[in-house]
C-alpha positions in Angstrom: 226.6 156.8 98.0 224.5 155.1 95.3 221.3 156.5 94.9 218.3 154.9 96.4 215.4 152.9 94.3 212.4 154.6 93.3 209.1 153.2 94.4 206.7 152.8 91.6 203.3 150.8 92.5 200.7 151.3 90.0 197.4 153.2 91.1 199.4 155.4 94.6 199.5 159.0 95.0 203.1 160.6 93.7 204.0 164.0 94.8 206.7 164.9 91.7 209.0 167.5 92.4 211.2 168.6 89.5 214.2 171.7 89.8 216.3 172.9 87.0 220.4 171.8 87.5 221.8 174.5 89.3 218.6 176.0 90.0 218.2 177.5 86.7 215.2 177.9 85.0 213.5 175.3 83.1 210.7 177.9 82.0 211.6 180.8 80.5 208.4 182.3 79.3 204.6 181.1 78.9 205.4 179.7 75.3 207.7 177.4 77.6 205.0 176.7 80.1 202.2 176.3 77.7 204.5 173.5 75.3 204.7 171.8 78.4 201.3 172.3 79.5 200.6 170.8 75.9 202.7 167.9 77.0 201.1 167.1 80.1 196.9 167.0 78.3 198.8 164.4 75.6 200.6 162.4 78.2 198.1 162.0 81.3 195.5 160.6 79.4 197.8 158.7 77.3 199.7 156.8 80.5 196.1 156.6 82.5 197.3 158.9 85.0 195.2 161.3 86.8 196.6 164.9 88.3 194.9 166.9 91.4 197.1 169.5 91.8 200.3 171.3 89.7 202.3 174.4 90.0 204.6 176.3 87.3 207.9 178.4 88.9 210.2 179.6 86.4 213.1 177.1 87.5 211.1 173.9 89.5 207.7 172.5 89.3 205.2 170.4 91.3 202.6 167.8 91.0 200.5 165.2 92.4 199.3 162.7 90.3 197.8 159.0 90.7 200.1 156.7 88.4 198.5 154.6 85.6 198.6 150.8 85.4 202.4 151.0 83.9 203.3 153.2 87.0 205.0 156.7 87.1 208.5 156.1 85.3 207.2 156.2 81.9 205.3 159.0 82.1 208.0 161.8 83.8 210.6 160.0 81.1 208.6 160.9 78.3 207.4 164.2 79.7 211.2 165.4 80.6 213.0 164.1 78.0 211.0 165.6 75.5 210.6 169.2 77.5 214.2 169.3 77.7 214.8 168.1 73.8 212.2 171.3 73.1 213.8 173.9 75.9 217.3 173.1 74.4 216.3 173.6 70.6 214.1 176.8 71.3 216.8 178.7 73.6 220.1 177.3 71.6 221.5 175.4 74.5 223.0 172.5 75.1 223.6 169.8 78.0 221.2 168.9 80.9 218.8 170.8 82.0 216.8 169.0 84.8 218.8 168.8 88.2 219.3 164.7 88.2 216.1 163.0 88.5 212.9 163.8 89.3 212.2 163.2 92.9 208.8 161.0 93.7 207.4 160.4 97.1 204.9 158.4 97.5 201.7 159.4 99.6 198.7 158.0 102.0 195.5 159.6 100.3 193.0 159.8 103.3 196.3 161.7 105.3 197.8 163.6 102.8 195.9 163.9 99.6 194.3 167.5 100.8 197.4 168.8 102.5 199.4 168.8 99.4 196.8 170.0 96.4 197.0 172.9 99.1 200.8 172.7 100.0 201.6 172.6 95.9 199.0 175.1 94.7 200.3 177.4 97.5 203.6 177.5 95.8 203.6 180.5 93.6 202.0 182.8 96.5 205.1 181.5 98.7 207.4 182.2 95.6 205.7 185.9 95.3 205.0 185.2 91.7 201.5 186.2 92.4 200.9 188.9 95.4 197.9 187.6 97.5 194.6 184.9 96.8 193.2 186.6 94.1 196.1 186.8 92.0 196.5 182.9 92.7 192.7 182.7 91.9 193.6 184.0 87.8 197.7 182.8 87.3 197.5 180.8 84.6 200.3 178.1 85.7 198.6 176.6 88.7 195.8 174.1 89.4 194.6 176.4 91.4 192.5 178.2 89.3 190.6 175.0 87.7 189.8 174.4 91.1 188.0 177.8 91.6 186.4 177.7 88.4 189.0 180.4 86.6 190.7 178.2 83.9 189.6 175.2 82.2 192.2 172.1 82.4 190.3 169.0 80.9 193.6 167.0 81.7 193.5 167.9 85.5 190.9 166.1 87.9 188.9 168.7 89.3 186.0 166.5 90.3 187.8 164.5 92.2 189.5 166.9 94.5 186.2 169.2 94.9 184.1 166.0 96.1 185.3 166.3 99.6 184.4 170.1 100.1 180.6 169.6 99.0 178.4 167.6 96.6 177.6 171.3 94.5 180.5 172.4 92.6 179.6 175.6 93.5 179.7 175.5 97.4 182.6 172.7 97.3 184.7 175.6 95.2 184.0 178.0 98.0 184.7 175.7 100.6 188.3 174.9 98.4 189.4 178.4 98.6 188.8 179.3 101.7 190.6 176.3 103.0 193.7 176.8 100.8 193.5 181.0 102.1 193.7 179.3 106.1 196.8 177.1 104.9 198.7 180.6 103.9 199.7 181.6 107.2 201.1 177.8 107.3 204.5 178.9 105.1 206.6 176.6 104.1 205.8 172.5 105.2 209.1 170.3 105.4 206.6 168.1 107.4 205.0 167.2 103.9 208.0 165.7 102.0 208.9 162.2 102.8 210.0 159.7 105.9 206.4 159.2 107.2 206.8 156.8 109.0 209.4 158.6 111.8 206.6 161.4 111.4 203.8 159.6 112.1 205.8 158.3 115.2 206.5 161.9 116.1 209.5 162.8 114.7 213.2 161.3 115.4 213.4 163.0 119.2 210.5 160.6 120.1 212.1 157.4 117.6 215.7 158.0 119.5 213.6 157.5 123.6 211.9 154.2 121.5 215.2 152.7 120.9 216.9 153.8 124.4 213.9 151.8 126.2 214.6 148.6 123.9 211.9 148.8 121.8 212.4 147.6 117.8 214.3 149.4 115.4 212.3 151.8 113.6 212.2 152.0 109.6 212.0 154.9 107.8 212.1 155.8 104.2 212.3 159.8 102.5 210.3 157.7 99.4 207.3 157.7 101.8 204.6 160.5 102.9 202.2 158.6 105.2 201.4 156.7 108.7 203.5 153.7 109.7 200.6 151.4 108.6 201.1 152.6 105.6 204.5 153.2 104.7 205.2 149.7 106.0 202.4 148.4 103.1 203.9 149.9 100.5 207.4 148.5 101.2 205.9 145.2 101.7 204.4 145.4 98.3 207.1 147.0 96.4 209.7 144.4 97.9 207.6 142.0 96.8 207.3 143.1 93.1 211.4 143.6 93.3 211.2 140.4 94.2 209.5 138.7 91.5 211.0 140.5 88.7 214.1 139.3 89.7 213.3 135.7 90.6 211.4 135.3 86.8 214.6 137.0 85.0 217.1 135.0 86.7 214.8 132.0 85.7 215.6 132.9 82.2 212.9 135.0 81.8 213.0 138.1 79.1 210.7 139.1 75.7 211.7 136.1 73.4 210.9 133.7 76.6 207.5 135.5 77.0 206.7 135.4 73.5 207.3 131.7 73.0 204.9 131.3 76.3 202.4 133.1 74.7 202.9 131.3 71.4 202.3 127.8 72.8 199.6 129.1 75.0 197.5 130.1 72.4 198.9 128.2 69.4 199.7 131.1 67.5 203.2 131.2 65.5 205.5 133.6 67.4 206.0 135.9 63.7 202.6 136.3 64.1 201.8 137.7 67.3 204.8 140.2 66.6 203.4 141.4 62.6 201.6 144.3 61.8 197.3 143.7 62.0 194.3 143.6 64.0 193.3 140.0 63.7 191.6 139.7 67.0 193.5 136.5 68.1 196.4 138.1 67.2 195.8 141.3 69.1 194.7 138.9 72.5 197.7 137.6 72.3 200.1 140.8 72.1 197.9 142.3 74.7 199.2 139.5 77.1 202.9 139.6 75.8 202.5 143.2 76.5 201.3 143.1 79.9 203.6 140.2 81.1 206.9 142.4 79.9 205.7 145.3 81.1 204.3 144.7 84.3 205.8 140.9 85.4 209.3 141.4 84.0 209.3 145.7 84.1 210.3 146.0 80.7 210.0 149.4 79.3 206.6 150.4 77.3 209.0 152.6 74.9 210.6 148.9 74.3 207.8 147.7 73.2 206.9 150.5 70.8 209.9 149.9 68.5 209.0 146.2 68.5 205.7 146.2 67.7 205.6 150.1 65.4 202.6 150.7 68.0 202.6 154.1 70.0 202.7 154.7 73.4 198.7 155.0 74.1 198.6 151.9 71.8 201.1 150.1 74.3 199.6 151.3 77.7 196.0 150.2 76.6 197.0 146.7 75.4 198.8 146.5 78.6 195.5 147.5 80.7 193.7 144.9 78.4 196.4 141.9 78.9 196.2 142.3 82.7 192.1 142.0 82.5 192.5 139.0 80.7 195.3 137.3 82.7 193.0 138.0 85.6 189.6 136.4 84.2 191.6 133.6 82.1 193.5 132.9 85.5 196.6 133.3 82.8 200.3 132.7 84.5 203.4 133.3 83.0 205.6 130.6 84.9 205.0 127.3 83.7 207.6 124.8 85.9 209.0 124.0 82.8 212.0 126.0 83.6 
C-alpha cells in the first residue's frame, strides 16, 4: 500500500513522533541527547518554528511544535538526517537508524494544544525513566522541567504554554504541575493520536449507526488530531495547495521559469539576481524568487542553498521577506502568458 501524503500547512500545531528502526535506540547516552538537544536550539530558531513540549526515551522521541513559514519537512530533514550522520560516526555503525519517517499529525490548538504538552511531557514517568513527579520535575530530557522553572531551554516556548494557567509565572507554574500530576492517573491516551474527526463524532461504533440510517459518508484522516470543523479545514486547505502546485508545474512552471518572471518583473538581468551580493534590488528580487519556489511551486529550501551559496537561516528569512512583499506589491507569479 503506498504510503499516505503528509500534511504540511505553514503556522499548525504538529505532534512529531520519531522511534528508532526496530525499536532500537536512537540515544545512547546524554552526550547523544545533548548533540541533539544542540541541534534542536540551532534549527528551531533557524526554520521559525516554535516548540511547547518535547520528551527524550532512549529509542523514540516526542514533540509538539508550531511549523515555520516553509512548513515542517525541512526542519525534521535537517534535524534527522544530521542526528543520524552524528549517531552513526560516534557509535561505528552503519545503515538506518530512524524507523521510516517521522510521523506528523496535525492538531486543533484550542482542543488539543494542552492535552498533549501534558500527554508528551508525561512520557518518561509512563516509561519509568523517572520514578514519580519530582523526578520528572529535575530529568533533564523533557520540557517538563522549563515549564516548572528547573532547566533553562531558550529554544522551547515556555511563555506561551504558561499563559493559560495564570498571568504570574509563578502561580501559572503551579497551576502547570498540578495539572500535568491529575493527567498521571490518565495512562496511556490512544485518543490523542490522529483520525479526529471519527473522534470528535464519537468514535467509529457511533460513525457505523450514521451510515446504517443513510446519513453521508464520513471522512476521516490518522494525519488529523481535532473536531470535524477542523479536520475538514485543513483538508480543504491542503487540497487546495496540492492543487496549485501541480496546476503551476504542469503549466511549465519550475526555478528557471520563476527566475525569468522575476527578471522581467523587475528588469533585472537573470545572472544577476542569482550572483553573490547585497545590492538591495538584487536581494528584493531573490527574496521573491525564493518565496515563489519554495512556497508556490514546493521546492526545497536545501535547493535553494546550493544555488544561491546562502545557508539555511539565510533561505527561510528571504523566504518570510518575499511573501511580505508579494502580499503588499500584490505580486503574482502566473502571468497568462503561458
Amino acid at each position: 500500500m503506498p504510503r499516505i501524503a503528509r500534511l504540511d500547512t505553514p503556522g499548525l500545531l504538529h505532534h512529531i513522533m520519531i522511534r528508532g528502526i526496530e525499536r532500537r535506540k536512537i540515544f545512547n547516552d546524554d552526550t547523544d541527547r545533548e548533540n541533539f538537544i544542540e541541534r534542536l536550539s540551532a534549527l528551531l530558531p533557524e526554520t521559525k518554528t516554535k516548540c511547547y513540549a518535547w520528551s527524550f526515551l532512549s529509542n523514540h522521541a516526542h514533540f509538539l511544535l508550531r511549523s515555520g513559514p516553509a512548513g515542517i519537512a525541512a526542519l525534521m530533514r535537517r534535524l534527522l538526517t544530521g542526528h543520524a550522520v552524528y549517531y552513526n560516526r560516534r557509535h561505528k555503525r552503519h545503515g538506518q537508524l530512524f524507523q521510516n519517517r517521522y510521523r506528523s499529525i496535525i492538531c486543533q490548538e484550542d482542543a488539543y494544544l494542552l492535552e498533549l504538552v501534558r500527554y508528551i511531557h508525561l512520557n518518561p514517568l509512563r516509561a519509568k525513566v523517572v520514578a514519580d513527579l519530582k523526578g520528572l520535575d529535575n530529568y533533564s530530557y523533557c520540557g517538563h522541567s522549563a515549564l516548572t522553572g528547573k532547566k533553562q531551554r531558550e529554544w522551547q516556548d515556555v511563555e506561551y504554554v504558561l499563559k493559560y494557567f495564570g498571568k504570574r509565572t509563578g502561580d501559572a507554574r503551579k497551576k502547570y504541575r498540578s495539572y500535568v500530576k491529575k493527567g498521571i492517573p490518565l495512562g496511556k491516551r490512544p485518543e490523542l493520536v490522529g483520525g479526529g474527526l471519527i473522534r470528535s463524532l464519537g468514535g467509529w461504533d457511533e460513525v457505523k449507526k450514521m451510515r446504517v440510517s443513510g446519513q453521508d459518508r464520513i471522512k476521516s484522516d490518522q494525519r488529523i488530531l481535532g473536531e470535524s470543523g477542523f479536520v475538514s479545514d485543513v483538508l480543504s486547505e491542503s487540497e487546495k495547495e496540492f492543487s496549485r502546485k501541480y496546476r503551476l508545474r504542469s503549466l511549465g512552471y519550475d526555478f528557471e521559469k520563476v527566475l525569468e518572471r522575476v527578471s522581467t518583473l523587475f528588469e533585472l538581468e537573470k545572472e544577476y539576481i542569482t550572483g553573490k551580493g547585497r545590492q538591495r534590488d538584487r536581494v528584493i528580487a531573490r527574496d521573491l524568487l525564493c518565496y515563489w519556489t519554495v512556497v508556490e511551486l514546493g521546492i526545497p529550501m536545501v535547493d535553494l542553498t546550493r544555488k544561491f551559496d546562502l545557508t539555511p537561516a539565510a533561505v527561510s528569512s528571504a523566504v518570510q521577506r518575499g511573501e511580505k512583499m508579494a502580499k503588499k506589491k500584490d505580486y503574482q507569479l502566473e502571468t497568462g502568458d503561458i
